[in-house]
ZAKEFI-320119 format. One record per residue (C-alpha): residue number from 1; residue in one letter; x, y, z. Coordinates in steps of 0.1 Angstrom, whole numbers, plus 5000, padded with zeros to 4 digits. Each point is the difference from the previous one (the first is absolute). Layout:
ZAKEFI-320119
NUM,a,X,Y,Z
...
end
This chain:
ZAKEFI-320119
1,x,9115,4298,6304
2,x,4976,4998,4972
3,x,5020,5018,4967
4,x,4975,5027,4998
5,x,5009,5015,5035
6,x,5036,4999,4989
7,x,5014,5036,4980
8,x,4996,5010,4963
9,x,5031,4990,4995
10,x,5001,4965,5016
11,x,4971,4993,4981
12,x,5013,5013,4968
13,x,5032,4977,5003
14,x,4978,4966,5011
15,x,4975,5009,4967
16,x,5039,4997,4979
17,x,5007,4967,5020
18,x,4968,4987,4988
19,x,5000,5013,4967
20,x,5034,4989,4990
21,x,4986,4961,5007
22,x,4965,5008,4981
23,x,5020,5010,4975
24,x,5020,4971,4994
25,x,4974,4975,5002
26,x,4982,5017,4966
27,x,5028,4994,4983
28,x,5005,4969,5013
29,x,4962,4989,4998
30,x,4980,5021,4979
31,x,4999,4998,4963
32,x,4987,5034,4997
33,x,5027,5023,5019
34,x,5022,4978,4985
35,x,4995,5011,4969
36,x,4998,5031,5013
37,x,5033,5003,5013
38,x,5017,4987,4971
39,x,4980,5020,4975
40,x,5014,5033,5023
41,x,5032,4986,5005
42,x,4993,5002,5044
43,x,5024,4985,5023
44,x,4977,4997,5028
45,x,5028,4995,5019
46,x,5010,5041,4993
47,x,4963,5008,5016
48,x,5010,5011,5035
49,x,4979,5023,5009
50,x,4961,5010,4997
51,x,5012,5028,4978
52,x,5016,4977,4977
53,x,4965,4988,4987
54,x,4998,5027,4981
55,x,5026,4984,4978
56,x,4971,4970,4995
57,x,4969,5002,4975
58,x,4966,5003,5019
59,x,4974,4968,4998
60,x,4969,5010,4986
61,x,4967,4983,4999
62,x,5003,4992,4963
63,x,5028,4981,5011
64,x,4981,4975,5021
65,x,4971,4999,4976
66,x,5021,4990,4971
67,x,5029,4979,5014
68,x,4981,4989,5033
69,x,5020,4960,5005
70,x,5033,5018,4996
71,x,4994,5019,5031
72,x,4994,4963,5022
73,x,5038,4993,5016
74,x,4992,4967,5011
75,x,4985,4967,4989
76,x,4961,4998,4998
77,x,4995,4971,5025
78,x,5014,5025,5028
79,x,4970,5020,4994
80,x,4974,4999,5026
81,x,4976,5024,4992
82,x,4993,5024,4967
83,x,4985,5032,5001
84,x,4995,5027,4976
85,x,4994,5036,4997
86,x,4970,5016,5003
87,x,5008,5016,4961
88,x,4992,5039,5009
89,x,5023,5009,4977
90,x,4997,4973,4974
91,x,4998,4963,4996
92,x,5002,4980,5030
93,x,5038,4988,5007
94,x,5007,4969,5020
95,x,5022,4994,5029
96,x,5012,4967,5012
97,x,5006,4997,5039
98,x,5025,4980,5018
99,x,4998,4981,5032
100,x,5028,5030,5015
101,x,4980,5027,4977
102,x,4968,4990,5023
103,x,5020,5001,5028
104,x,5012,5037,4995
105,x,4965,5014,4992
106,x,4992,4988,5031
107,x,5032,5015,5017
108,x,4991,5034,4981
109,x,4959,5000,5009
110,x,5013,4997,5040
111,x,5020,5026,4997
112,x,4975,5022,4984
113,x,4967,4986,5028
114,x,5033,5010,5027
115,x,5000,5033,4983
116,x,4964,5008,5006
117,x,4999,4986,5033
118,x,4983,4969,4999
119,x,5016,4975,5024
120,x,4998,4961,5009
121,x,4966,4993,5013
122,x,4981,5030,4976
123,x,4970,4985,4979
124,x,5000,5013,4963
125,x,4970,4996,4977
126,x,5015,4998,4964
127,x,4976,5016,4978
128,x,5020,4990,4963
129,x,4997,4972,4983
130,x,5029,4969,5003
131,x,4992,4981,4973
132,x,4998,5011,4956
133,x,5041,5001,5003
134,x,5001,5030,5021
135,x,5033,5011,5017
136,x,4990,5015,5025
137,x,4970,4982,5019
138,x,5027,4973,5002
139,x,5023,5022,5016
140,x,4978,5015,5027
141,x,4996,4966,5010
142,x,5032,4991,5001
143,x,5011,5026,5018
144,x,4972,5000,5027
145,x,5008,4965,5003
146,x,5041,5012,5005
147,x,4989,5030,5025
148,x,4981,4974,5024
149,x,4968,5018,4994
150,x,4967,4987,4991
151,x,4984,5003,4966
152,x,4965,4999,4986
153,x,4994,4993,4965
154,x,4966,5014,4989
155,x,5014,5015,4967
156,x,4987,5032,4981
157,x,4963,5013,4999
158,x,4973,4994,5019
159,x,4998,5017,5027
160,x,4968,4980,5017
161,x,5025,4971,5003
162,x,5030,5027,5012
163,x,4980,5015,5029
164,x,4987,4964,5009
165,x,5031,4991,5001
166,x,5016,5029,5019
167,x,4971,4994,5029
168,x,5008,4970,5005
169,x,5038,4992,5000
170,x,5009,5039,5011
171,x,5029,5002,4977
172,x,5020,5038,5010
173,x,5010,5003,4966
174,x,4990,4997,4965
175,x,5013,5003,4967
176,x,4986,5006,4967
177,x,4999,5032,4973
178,x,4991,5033,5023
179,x,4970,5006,4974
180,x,4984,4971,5014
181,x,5000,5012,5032
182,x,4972,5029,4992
183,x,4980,4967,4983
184,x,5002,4983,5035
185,x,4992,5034,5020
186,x,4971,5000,4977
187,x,4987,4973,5011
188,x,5009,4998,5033
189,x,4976,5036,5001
190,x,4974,4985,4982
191,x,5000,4972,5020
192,x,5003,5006,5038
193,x,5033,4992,5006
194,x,5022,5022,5025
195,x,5032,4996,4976
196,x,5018,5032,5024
197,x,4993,4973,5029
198,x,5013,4967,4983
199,x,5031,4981,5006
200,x,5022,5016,4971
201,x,5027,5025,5009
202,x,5019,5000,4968
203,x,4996,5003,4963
204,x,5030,4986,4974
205,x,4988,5015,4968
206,x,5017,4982,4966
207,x,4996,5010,4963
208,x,4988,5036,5008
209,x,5016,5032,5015
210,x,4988,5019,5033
211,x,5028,5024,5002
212,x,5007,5030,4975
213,x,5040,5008,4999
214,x,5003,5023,5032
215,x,4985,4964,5017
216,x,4969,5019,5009
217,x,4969,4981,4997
218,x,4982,5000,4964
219,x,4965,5002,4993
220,x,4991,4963,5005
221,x,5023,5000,5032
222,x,4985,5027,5015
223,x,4961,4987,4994
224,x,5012,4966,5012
225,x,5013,5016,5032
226,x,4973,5028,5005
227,x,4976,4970,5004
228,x,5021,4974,5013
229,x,5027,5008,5025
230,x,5026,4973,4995
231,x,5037,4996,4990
232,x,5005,5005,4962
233,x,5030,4983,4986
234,x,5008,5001,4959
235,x,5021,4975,4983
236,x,5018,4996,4964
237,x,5008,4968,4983
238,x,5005,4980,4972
239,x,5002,4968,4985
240,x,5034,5006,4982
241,x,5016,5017,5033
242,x,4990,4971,5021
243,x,5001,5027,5029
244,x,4978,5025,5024
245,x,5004,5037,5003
246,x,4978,5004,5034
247,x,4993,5028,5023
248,x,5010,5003,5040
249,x,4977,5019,5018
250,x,5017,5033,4995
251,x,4980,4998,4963
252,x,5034,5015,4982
253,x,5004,4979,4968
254,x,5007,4960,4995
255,x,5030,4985,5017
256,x,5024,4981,4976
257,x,5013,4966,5019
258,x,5038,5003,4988
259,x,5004,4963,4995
260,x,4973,4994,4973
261,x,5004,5028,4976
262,x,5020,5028,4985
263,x,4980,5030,4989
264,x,5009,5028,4975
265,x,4980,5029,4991
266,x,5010,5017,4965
267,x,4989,5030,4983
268,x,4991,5003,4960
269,x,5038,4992,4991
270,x,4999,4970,5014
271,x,5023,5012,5027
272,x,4997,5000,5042
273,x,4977,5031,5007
274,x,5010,5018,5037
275,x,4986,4983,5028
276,x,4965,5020,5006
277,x,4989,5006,4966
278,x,4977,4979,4980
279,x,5009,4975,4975
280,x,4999,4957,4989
281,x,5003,4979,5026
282,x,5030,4974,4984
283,x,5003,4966,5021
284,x,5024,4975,5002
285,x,4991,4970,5020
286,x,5023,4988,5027
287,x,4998,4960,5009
288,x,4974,4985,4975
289,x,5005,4969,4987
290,x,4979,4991,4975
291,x,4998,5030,4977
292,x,5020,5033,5014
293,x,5001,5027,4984
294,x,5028,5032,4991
295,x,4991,5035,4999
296,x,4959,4994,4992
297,x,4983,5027,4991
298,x,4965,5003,5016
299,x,4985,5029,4986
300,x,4991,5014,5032
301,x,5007,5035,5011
302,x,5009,5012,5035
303,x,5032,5010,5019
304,x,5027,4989,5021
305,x,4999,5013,5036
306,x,5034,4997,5016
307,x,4998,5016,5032
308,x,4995,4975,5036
309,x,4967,4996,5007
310,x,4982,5006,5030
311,x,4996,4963,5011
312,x,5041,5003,4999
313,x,5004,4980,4968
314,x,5028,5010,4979
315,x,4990,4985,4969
316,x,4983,5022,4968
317,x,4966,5004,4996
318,x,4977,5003,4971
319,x,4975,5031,4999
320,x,4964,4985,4988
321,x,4997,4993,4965
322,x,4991,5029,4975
323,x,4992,4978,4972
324,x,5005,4980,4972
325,x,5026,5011,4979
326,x,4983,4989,4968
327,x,4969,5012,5014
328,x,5007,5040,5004
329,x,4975,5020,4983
330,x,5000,5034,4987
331,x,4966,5017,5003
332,x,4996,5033,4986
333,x,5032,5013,5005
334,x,5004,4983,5035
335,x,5021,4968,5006
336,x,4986,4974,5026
337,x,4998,4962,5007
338,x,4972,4979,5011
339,x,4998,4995,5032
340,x,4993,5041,5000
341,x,4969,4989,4982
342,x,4990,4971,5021
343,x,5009,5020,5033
344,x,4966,5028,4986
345,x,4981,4966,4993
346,x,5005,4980,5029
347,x,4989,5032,5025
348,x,4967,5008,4982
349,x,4972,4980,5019
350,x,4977,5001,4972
351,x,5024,4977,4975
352,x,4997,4960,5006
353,x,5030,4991,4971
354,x,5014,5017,4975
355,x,5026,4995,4964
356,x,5025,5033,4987
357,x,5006,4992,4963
358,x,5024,5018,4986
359,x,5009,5005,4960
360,x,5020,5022,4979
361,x,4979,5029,4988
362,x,5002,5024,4970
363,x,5025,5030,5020
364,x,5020,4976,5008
365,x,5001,4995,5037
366,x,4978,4975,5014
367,x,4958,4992,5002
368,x,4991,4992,5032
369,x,4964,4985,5005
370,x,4986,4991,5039
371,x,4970,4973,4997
372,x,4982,5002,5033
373,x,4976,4973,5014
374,x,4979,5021,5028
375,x,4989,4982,5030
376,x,4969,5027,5003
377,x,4986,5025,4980
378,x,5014,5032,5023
379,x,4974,5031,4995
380,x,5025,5022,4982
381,x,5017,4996,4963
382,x,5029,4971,5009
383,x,5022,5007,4968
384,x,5001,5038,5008
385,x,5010,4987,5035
386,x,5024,4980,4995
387,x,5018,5023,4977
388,x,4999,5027,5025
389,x,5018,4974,5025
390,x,5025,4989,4969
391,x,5010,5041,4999
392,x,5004,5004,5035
393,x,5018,4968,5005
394,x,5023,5004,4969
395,x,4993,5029,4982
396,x,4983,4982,4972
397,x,4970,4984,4988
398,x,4994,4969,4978
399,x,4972,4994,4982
400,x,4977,4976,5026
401,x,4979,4977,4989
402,x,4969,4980,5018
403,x,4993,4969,4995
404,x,4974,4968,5016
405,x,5025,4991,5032
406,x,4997,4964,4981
407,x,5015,5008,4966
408,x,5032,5025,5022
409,x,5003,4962,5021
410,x,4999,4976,4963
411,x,5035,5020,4998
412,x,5011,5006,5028
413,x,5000,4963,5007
414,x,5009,4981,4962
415,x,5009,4962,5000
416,x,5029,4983,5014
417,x,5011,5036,5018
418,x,5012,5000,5035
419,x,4998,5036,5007
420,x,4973,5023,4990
421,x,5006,5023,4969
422,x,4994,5035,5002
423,x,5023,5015,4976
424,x,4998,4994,4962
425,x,5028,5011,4979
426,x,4991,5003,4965
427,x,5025,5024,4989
428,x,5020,4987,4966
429,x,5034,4992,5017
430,x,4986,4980,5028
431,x,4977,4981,4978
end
């Protein structure tokens, strides 16, 4: 039986088993935890338990940024494929992939397609690029490939060539970021096309939430389904975790897979917080090769959900992200993160693209300025609008901004950058 049927506690004890053998090959392999250890005077051999992490030092990106080779536990000629982050919170770090660490992303993308339903003999159109070093294209592939299912690669953008390509190889599912799925309803409307009659039944949405935390739809959720009455699957990933946190069709947070990674959620003190409340999502990776990695923190908030879900896995769950930890903002006297933000933005029909710049101000708390690219000219004021959404949707208004939809895309889309950037942190300690 696949480990995530079996009980919490069965579970628990296989994570120990695995852990105990990660364990010992960083301090047999890496030069890094090596040090580690030593410096902290750890007996790996004393860590029994997931609890007993606690008695380790977290791994923080610095840590790969500044001492990046020490982190490789094998020789460089086993290296098949490099890859690097997409630098969201920082300089780009690079990750060198074994033969076996190629192998396990495509044993943890199955198991993520299983978990949304797609089966042998399913068609997926890939709408992300596979190429520029990127992670994750590589590992949809791969795990297609594993899962016996057909793939498409178109890649990002253009939807002209998405719905040509959707007519005429009927793919049932496609992935891609869900805000590009209002670009191709667009044009699907402006173009003829009978999208609510075409051969996709399923959406796997990556790099942006559709859930809030009671795993209701969000804004962008609900518009994409209002007009388009599909599946909606979310995921969470990373290139550090080397690993998928994917829905099931009962839409109730991101299943773990037990045998790639250990997850701890901690609070301000650095310590576990309560399963159910908020707090960093700390990883340690279970299996990889070339560069594994102990107690990583991602910066990303959400919560553990222990309770079986209702597909009858037995594994935890992760609630849908609420942020960046780095990136929380406090807005006249109100604290939020942005995907709050871009939730307002996405849902309003009149913006085509958007930046949130935010800088320390004069009081103390934090400037927040919304530059807006309008794809028409709507017959009311849009700044007074969208501040009126921004105070219904979180109780606060930033100042907003509008600018020629070409300038808002110039930085939305820089050189050399994989993913588009819409927040800009200019605030003196993350400078």
């Amino acid at each position: 039986m696949d480990i995530e049927f079996k009980s919490a506690s069965q579970i628990k004890a296989f994570q120990e088993e695995l852990l105990h053998g990660q364990l010992r090959y960083l301090r047999d392999n890496s030069r890094y935890y090596r040090r580690m250890f030593d410096s902290y005077r750890i007996d790996v051999d004393k860590i029994l338990t997931i609890e007993d992490l606690q008695k380790i030092p977290f791994t923080e990106k610095k840590d790969l940024q500044l001492f990046n080779d020490d982190f490789l536990c094998c020789p460089k000629a086993k290296i098949v494929d490099y890859v690097t982050t997409s630098g969201t919170l920082g300089d780009p770090v690079t990750f060198g992939c074994t033969e076996k660490d190629l192998q396990r992303l495509a044993y943890n993308e199955k198991k993520s397609f299983e978990c949304a339903g797609v089966k042998p003999g399913d068609i997926v159109q890939l709408m992300t690029t596979i190429d520029k070093r990127f992670m994750a294209g590589l590992a949809y592939f791969l795990g297609i490939r594993e899962l016996g299912a057909s793939i498409i690669r178109v890649g990002n953008g253009i939807p002209e060539l998405q719905w040509d390509t959707i007519q005429r190889l009927k793919p049932d599912t496609i992935m891609c970021v869900p805000s590009f799925i209002l670009r191709l309803i667009q044009y699907a409307e402006e173009h003829g096309i009978d999208y609510r009659n075409s051969s996709i039944r399923r959406i796997i949405g990556i790099g942006e939430g559709l859930r809030e935390q009671d795993f209701s739809l969000n804004l962008l959720g609900r518009r994409i389904k209002e007009k388009w009455d599909v599946e909606l699957f979310a995921t969470y990933s990373s290139t550090e975790m080397g690993a998928t946190f994917s829905e099931c069709p009962c839409g109730c947070g991101g299943h773990v897979h037990p045998e790639l990674i250990i997850v701890e959620i901690i609070g301000e003190d650095n310590l576990p917080v309560p399963d159910g409340d908020v707090g960093e999502i700390v990883v340690t990776t279970l299996g990889v090769e070339g560069m594994p990695l102990l107690r990583f923190r991602t910066g990303d908030m959400a919560a553990k959900i222990t309770s079986q879900c209702g597909c009858g896995r037995r594994s935890y769950r992760l609630t849908p992200l609420v942020g960046r930890k780095n990136n929380m903002i406090k807005l006249k006297g109100t604290t939020l993160y942005p995907p709050a933000v871009n939730d307002v933005l996405d849902n309003t029909p009149y913006v085509e693209n958007y930046v949130v710049v935010v800088q320390d101000s004069d009081a103390g708390t934090d400037d927040v300025l919304v530059q807006v690219g309008l794809k028409f000219q709507p017959e009311f004021d849009p700044v007074k609008d969208l501040k009126d959404r921004f105070r219904s949707r979180i109780r606060v208004a930033p100042k907003v901004e509008i600018l020629p939809k070409e300038e808002v895309a110039r930085i939305n889309f820089p050189a050399k950058s994989r993913k588009p950037v819409k927040f800009i942190d200019k605030r003196a300690k993350h400078v």
